[in-house]
C-alpha positions in Angstrom: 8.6 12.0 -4.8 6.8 9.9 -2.0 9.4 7.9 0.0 7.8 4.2 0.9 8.8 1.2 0.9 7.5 -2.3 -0.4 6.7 -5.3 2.1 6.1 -8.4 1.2 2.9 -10.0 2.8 4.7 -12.3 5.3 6.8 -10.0 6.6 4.4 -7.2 8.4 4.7 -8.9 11.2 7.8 -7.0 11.3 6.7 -3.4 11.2 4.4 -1.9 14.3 2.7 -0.2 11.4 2.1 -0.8 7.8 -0.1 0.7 5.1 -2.2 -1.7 2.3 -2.6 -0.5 -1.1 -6.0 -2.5 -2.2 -6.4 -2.8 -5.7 -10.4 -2.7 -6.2 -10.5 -2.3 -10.1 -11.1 -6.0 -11.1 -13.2 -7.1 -7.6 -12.7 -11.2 -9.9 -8.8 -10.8 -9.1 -8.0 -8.8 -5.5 -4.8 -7.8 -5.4 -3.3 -5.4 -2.6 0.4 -3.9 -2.1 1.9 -3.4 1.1 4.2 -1.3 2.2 5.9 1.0 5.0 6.6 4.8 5.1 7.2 8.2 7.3 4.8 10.5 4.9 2.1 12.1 6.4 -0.1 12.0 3.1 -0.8 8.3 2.7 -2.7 9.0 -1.2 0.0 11.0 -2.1 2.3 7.7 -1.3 0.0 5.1 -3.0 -0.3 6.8 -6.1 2.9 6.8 -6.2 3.1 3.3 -5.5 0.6 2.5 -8.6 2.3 4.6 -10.6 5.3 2.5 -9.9 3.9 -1.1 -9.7 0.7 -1.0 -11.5 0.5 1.6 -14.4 -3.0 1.5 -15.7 -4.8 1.0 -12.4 -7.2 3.7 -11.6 -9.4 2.6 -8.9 -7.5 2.0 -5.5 -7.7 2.2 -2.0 -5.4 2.5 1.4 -5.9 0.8 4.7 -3.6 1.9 7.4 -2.3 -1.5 9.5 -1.3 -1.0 13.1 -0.1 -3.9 15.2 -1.6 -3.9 18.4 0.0 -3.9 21.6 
């Protein structure tokens, strides 16, 4: 089981890097999860996450955040 762990929006200003989970199945309603972790396989993670948070959703994409210096 991936370890991760959910961020809300407002706070990634926290974290020197975060990951986005963008939900591109309904491109009407955009919708993205965001989230922290130490695994190396990022899609691994994010399935996981939808599998978690949004069972049904089957089209999905991650976009690594990194704060710069």
């Amino acid at each position: 089981m991936a370890k991760y762990k959910l961020v809300e929006k407002h706070a990634v200003e926290h974290h020197n890097e975060y990951y986005e989970v963008k939900i591109t199945q309904d491109s009407d309603h955009p919708e993205s999860l965001f989230f922290t972790t130490n695994e190396e396989n990022l899609e691994e993670v994010a399935a996981s996450i939808i599998a978690d948070h949004k069972p049904g959703v089957k089209h999905w994409t991650v976009i690594p955040h990194r704060k710069d210096s």
